[in-house]
N, C-alpha and C positions, 0 to 999 in steps of 0.2 A: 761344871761351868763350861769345859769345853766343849762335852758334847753337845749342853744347848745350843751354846755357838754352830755347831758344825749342822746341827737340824734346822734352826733357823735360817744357814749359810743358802742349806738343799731348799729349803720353800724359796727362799727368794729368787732361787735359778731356777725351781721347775715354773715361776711365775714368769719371768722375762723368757723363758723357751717357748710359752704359748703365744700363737700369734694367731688375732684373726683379723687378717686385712679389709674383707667386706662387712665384719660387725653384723654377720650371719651365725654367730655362736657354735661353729665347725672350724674346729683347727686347721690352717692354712697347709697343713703335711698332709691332710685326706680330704680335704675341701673337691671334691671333682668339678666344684662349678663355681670359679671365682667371679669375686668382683658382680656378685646379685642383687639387685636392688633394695636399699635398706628398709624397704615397705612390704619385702617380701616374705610370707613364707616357708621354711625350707625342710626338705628330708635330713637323714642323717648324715649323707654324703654332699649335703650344703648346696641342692640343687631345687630351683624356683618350684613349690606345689601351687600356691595361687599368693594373688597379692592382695595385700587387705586396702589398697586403693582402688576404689571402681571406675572406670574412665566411663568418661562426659560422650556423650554423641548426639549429634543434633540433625534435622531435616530440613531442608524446606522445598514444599510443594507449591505448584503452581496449577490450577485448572480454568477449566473454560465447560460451560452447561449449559442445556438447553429446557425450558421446559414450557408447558403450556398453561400453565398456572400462574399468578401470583399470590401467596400466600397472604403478605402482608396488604393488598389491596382487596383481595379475596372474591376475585373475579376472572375471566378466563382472560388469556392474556398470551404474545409469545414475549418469554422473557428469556437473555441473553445473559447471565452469569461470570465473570468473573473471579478466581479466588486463591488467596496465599495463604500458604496454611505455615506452619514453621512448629517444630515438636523438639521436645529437649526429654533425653533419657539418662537414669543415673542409678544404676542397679534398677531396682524394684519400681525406681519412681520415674513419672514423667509430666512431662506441661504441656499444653500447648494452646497456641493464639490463632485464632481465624478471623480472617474479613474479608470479604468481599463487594463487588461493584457491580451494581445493577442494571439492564436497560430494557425495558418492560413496551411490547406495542398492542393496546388493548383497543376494546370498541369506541372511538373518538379521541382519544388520549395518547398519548406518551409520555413516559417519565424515564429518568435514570437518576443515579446515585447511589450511597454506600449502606449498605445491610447494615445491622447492629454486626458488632467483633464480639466472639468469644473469645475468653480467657478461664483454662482448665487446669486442675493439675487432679493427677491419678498415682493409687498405691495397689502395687499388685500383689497377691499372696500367691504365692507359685506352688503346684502342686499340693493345694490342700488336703487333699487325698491326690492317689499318684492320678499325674496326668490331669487333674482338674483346677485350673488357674479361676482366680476370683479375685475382680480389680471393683473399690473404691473410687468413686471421682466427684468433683466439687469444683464449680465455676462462674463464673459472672457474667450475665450480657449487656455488655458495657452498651449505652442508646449513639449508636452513630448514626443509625437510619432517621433520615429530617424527617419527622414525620411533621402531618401537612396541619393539626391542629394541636402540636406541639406541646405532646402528653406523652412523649416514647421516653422510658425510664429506664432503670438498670430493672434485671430480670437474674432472677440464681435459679444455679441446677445442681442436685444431686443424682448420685447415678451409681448403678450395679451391674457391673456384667460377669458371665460366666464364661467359658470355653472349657472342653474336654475333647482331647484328642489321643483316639484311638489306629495307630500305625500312622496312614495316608487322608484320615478320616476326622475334620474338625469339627464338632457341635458346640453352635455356641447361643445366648441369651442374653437379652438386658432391657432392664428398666431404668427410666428417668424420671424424676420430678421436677417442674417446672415451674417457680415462681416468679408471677407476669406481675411489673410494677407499675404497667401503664397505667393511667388515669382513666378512668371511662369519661367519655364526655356526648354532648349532645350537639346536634346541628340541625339548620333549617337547609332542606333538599330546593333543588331547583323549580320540583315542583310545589313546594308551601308548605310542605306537610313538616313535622317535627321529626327527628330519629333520633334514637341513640346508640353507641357504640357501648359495648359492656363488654369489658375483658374477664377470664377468668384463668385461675392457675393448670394447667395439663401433666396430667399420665401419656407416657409415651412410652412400650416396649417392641421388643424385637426380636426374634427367633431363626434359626437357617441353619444348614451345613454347606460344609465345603470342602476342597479337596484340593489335595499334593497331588499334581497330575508330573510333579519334577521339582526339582530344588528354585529351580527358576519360578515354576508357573503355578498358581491356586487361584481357584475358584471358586463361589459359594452362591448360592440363593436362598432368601431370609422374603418373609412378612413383617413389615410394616404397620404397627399405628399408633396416633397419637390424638389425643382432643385437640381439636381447634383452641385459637387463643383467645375468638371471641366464645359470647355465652348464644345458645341456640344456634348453631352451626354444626354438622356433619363430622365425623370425626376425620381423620387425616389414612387411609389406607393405601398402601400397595405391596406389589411383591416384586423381586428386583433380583437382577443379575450383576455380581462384581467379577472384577477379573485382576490379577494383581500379577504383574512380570518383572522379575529382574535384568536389566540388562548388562548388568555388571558389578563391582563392589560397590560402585555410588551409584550409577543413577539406576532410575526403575518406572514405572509405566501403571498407573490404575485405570481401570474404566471403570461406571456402572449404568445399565438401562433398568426402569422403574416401570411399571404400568400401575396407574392409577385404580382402584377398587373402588370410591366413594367419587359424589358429586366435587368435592371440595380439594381435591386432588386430580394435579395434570395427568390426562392420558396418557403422554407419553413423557418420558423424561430421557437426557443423554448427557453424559457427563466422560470425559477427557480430562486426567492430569501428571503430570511427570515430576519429578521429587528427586532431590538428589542428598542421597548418606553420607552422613561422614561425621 
């Protein structure tokens, strides 16, 4: 009877001797890294490998663009761009919302106002073989854009892109699906005659490399194309230069120039926007 006493006596002491202050499961006598966050991680010396919390980081861009097209009137045009872009990242996953603001000076005409917004979100698979990333994406085109015989509907997209980066050396791809929910409708022209508008749903893909010319700077050029939204139209081509600079841990700097390939795409395009991380 005593001895159970006195074994029982020993467990209960060697139990109030252990102590772990940070609830890191490393006893506070060899703990090297106290007081770790309780979401973290830890070696056997009780010091942080990674944390099973993935932190939130968000964007938002601002540009301005020039081009000599209008898409959605689908005639030559100089049109002056606008656009806030804002992206939300969270491991693997991301969102993000675009809209922009138009002001278009064509043959007799002018217009301004707001493009449809997009709303995206994307899941990326990292390294599906090494070095080769493969993102999901899925989104809405909410109808902001007034359109003028008041048929502009939401429109969804799905999407695939690749990249494989080899040292200094990025190749990347992606296809899009586009389903257009405008209405088709008909109208009398100024000169008598009857027309109609017919929408149809678009394939859009993408191709390019690009390059780590510095941790700051990359750069890439890609071809462009996509069908038209209406039906018997010219499809959508170009080929394009981007350039992307950091200027520091927030903010950073895109450009890209476009040259048009097809009738139905601006000759020239310019585009300017600065974005800030955090």
């Amino acid at each position: 009877m005593k001895k159970a006493l006195l074994l029982l006596l020993a467990g209960s002491l060697s139990l109030f001797a252990y102590s772990d202050t940070d609830l890191d499961g490393v006893d506070d006598s060899v703990d090297k890294c106290p007081n770790t966050p309780i979401t973290d991680i830890v070696d056997k010396n009780g010091c942080s490998i990674k944390s099973v919390i993935k932190e939130h980081h968000f964007d938002i861009i601002m540009g301005l663009a020039y081009s000599q097209y209008n898409y959605r009137l689908n005639d030559d045009s100089d049109t002056w761009t606008t656009s806030l872009q804002a992206d939300w990242y969270y491991g693997n996953y991301s969102a993000q919302v675009v809209t922009s603001y138009y002001s278009t000076d064509g043959d007799g005409y002018d217009r301004d106002g707001m493009n449809d917004t997009t709303v995206a979100g994307y899941y990326t698979f990292k390294n599906v073989v090494p070095n080769l990333s493969v993102q999901v994406g899925a989104g809405v085109v909410l109808p902001t854009y007034d359109a003028e015989y008041d048929n502009n509907n939401a429109d969804f997209i799905a999407s695939l892109n690749g990249s494989y980066k080899m040292n200094d050396v990025n190749l990347f791809a992606g296809y899009s699906f586009t389903y257009v929910g405008d209405d088709d409708v008909g109208y009398t022209g100024t000169d008598g005659n009857r027309y109609e508008i017919n929408y149809q749903n678009t394939n859009a893909f993408n191709l390019g490399a690009g390059y780590y010319f510095s941790p700051k700077l990359y750069a890439s050029a890609s071809y462009f194309y996509s069908d038209s939204i209406y039906e018997d139209v010219d499809a959508i081509e170009n080929i394009s230069l981007y350039g992307f600079y950091t200027l520091d841990a927030n903010w950073f700097l895109t450009g890209n120039y476009a040259y048009g390939l097809s009738d139905t795409t601006s000759d020239h395009y310019f585009a300017l926007r600065v974005g800030y991380y955090f």
